[in-house]
N, C-alpha and C positions, 0 to 999 in steps of 0.2 A: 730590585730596582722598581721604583712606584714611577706612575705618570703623573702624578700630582706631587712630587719633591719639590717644594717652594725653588729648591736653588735652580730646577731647570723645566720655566713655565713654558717653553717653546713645545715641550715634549705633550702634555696635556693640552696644548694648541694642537698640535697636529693629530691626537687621540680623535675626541673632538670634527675636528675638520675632517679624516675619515669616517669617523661614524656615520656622522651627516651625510658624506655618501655614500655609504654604504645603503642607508636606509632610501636616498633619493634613487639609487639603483634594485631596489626591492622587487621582485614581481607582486605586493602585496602594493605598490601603488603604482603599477600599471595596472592591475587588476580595479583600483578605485579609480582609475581614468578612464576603462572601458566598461564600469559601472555607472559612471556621470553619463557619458554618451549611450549608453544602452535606456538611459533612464526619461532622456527625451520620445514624448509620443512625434506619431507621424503628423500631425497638424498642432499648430500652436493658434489659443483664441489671443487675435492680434487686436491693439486698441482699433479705435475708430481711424486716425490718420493713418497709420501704417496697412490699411485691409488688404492696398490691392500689390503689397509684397508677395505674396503667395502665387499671384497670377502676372507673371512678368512677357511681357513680350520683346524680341529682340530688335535692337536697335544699334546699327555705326555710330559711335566719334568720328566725329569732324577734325580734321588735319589745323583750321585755323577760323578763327572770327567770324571772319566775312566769310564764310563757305558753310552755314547750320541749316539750311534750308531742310536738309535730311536727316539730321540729328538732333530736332525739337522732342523737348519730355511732356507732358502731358502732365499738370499738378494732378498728383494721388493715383497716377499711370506707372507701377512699377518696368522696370524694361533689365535686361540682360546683355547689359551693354558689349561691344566689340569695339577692343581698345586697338590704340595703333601703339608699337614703337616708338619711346622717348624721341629719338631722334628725328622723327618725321611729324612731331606735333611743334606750332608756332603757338604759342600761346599771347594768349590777348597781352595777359600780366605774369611776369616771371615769377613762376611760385615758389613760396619760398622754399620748398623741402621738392625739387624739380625732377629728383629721378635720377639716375644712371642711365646708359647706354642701353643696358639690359632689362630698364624698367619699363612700362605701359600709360600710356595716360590718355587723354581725348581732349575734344568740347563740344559741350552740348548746350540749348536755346534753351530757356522757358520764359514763362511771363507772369508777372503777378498782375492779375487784373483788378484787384484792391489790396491797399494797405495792410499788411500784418505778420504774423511770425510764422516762418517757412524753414521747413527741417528737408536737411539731406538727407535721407541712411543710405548705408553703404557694407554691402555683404564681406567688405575686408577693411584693413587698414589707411587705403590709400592716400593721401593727400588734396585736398580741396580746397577751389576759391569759386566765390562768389565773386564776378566782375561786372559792372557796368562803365560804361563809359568809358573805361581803361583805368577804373578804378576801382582797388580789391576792396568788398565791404566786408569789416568785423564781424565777426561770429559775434554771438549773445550767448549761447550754450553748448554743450558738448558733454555725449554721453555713450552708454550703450544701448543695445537693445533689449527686448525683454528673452532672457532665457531658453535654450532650445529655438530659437526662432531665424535665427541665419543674418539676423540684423547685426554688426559687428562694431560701427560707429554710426553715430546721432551726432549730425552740428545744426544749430539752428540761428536763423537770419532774421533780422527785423527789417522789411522790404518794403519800399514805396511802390505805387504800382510801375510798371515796366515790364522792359525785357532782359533780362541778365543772360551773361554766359556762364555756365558749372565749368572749370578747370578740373581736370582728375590729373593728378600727377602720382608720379614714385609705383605705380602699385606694381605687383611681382609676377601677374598674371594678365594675359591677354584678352581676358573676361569678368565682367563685374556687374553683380545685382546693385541697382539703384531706384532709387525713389528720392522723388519732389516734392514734399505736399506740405498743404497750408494747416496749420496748430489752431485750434478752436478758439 
């Protein structure tokens, strides 16, 4: 009996589909997973905007808008934010991808004090808005970070001067590296 008999191609389907995991289940690539991470040094040289990633200081999310007095960021101040429970965050503007029950989010102040292109990073996945006024501003780009460096998402803003509020929605953990800062 062959796995490739034209009359029964389901059979060489399912050959196939197990091999595939067979090999996805290898210890020969979990070994190249903990060769990729063994492979990062303990310092990464970060661009210019991104420097002060490495030196984060801790700072609260704000439950709602009008309460950031103690939750301002600081452009190019990275900080290690403490997120609250989905549940217990008002959010300026409903975002669009808002999280679960079980998920984390915040708000937090900044200010652009001139004109230009302004990048989040964000040490995980989570979900972001840019608000002013009560109104969510478009992203201009979106990316990752550079390699080994804990940067996990890059969205960036083209901003009039003001004050915005950062929405963090959806994320999975109660804790999250961030940064503010302004693109040259």
């Amino acid at each position: 009996m062959s796995f490739e008999n034209p009359k029964n191609p389901m059979r060489a389907y399912l050959l196939a589909a197990v091999t595939g995991l067979i090999v996805l289940a290898s210890p020969a690539s979990s070994r190249a997973d903990e060769g990729h991470a063994a492979a990062c040094p303990s310092t990464v040289d970060l661009p210019a905007e991104l420097a002060g990633w490495n030196t984060r200081e801790p700072l609260k999310a704000g439950k709602s808008a009008d309460k950031l007095d103690n939750a301002t960021l600081g452009i190019g101040t990275a900080v290690d934010a403490a997120l609250l429970g989905t549940p217990d965050v008002k959010y300026a503007s409903r975002p669009e991808k808002p999280g679960g029950s079980v998920s984390y989010g915040g708000l937090f102040a900044f200010t652009a004090q001139e004109a230009g292109r302004f990048r989040v990073a964000l040490g995980s996945g989570a979900w972001i808005d840019v608000v002013r006024d009560g109104e969510t501003v478009e992203s201009v780009a979106h990316g990752h970070g550079p390699e080994c460096s804990g940067v996990r998402k890059m969205v960036d803003f083209d901003l009039a001067p003001g004050t915005y509020t950062l929405q963090i929605a959806a994320n999975g953990q109660p804790d999250l590296a961030l940064l503010v800062t302004r693109l040259p």
